[in-house]
C-alpha positions, 0 to 999 in steps of 0.5 A, a space after each residue: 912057058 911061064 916064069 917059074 920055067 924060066 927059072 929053072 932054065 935060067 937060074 940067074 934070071 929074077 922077076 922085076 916090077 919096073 925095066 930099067 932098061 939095062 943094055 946088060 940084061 933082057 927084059 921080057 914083058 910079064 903079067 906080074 912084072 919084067 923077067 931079067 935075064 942077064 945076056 951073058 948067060 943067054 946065046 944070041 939065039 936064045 934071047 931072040 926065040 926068048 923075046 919071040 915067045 913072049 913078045 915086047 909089047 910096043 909102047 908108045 911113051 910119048 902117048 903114054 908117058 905113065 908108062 915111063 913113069 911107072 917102069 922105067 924111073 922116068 919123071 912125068 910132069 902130072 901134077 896131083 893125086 892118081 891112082 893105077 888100076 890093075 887089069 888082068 884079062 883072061 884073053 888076050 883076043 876076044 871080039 869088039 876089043 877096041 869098043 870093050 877098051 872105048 867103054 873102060 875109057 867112057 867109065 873113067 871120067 878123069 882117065 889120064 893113061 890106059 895101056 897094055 904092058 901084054 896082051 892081057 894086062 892093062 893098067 888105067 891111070 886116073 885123076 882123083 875126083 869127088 865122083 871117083 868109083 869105089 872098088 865095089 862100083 868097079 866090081 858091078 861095072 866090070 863084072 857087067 863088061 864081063 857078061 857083055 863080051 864074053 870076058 873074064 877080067 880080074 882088077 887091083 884097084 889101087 889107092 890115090 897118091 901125090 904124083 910128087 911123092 913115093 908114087 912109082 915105089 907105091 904102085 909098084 908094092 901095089 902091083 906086087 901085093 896083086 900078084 901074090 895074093 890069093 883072092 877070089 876077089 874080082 876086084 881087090 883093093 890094099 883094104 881087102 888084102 893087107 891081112 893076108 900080105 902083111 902078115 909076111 911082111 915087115 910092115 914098118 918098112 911098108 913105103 905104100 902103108 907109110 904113104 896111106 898113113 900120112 894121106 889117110 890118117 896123120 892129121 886126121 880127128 879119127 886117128 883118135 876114134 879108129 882104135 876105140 872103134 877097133 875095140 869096139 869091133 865097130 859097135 857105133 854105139 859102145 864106140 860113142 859110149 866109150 868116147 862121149 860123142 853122140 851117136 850120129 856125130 860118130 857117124 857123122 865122122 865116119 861117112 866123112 872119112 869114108 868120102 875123103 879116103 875111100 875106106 868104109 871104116 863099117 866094113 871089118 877090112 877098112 876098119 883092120 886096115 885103119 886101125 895097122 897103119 895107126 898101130 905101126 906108124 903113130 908118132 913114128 
């Protein structure tokens, strides 16, 4: 049984991206999210074979206090950058699962959370660093986990954000763009999928891209060379031309950028991602 049963079944219930914990409705752990059913509409029997079939996945918030933090409207008292990457597994039992979990937490050098919010959705919680891994080394390392426990594992690798400002709204646009957005993707990124989600969106009512401009881009030298580069189609050479800077300086420039936000503006996503938040949030 899925939501969509759920539904049909219980047309007030809805689909939520955090729980709050409201003694009025029952909330039932997702892949996507929590399914709300108001208990008035529910009989005492159907909210325990409700939570029977789907399982309350036991969180320890005192272990894991990202936990709070991201569903439940809690504060949390982590400061800096950090980033949530979504993992959803095709199984939700496989042999030597704890070492394939020791081995998620021996690739993340500066992991601060990893928990499970069902038996095949997993969220890792992890520090900002200069060694951090870019969503194409994550796709290698995965899709080798894969291979070595007979896995199959689909990622959304979020963006960095200040654990003071916006982050829970953030994760949670983040966590609505991994579930609805068709992508063969292994491992997705807002890079990767902002064209295909965007394009339905209201873009300037975007918390997570206002948030990436401020991060990425506001008082960056390239809010000025993204658009010519955009121009351009990402041409180095007709770029410089157009902005009388030499070619390895603009190079230059970019690798910088790329090291300081993870975005390869040489990749067409990257660069079109750029090139959005300029469009809709400069001098906003």
């Amino acid at each position: 049984m899925n939501y969509k049963e759920i539904k049909s079944l219980y047309p007030s219930s809805s689909l939520q991206t955090t729980n709050s914990n409201s003694t009025d409705n029952l909330f039932i752990p997702v892949e996507a999210g929590f399914i709300q059913i108001p208990k008035k509409d529910l009989t005492q029997r159907e909210e325990d074979l409700l939570t029977l079939i789907f399982g309350k996945q036991a969180i320890d918030k005192e272990k894991h206090p990202w936990y709070a933090f991201l569903f439940e409207n809690k504060s949390i008292h982590q400061e800096g950058s950090y980033r949530v990457i979504q993992v959803n597994l095709n199984t939700s039992d496989f042999p030597l699962k704890q070492l394939w979990i020791d081995e998620i937490k021996q690739i993340f050098q500066h992991i601060t959370d990893f928990f499970f919010t069902t038996e095949t959705t997993a969220f890792i919680v992890e520090k900002e660093s200069q060694d951090y891994l870019t969503t194409n080394d994550l796709d290698g390392l995965f899709l080798a986990l894969d291979t070595d426990f007979n896995v199959s594992t689909t990622l959304f690798v979020g963006a960095f954000h200040s654990s003071r400002k916006n982050f829970a709204k953030c994760f949670s646009e983040e966590q609505k763009i991994f579930w609805e957005t068709a992508s063969n993707l292994k491992c997705k990124d807002i890079s990767s999928v902002a064209l295909s989600f965007y394009s339905n969106e209201s873009i300037k009512e975007s918390v997570l891209l206002s948030e990436l401009y401020s991060r990425w881009i506001k008082k960056s030298e390239m809010c000025d060379i993204i658009p010519v580069l955009w121009s351009n189609l990402g041409n180095l050479s007709s770029t410089s031309k157009d902005l009388y800077m030499h070619r390895n300086t603009l190079l230059y420039k970019i690798e910088k950028f790329s090291s300081e936000t993870g975005l390869n503006l040489k990749e067409a996503n990257a660069l079109f991602l750029s090139y959005l938040l300029i469009l809709n949030f400069h001098n906003h």
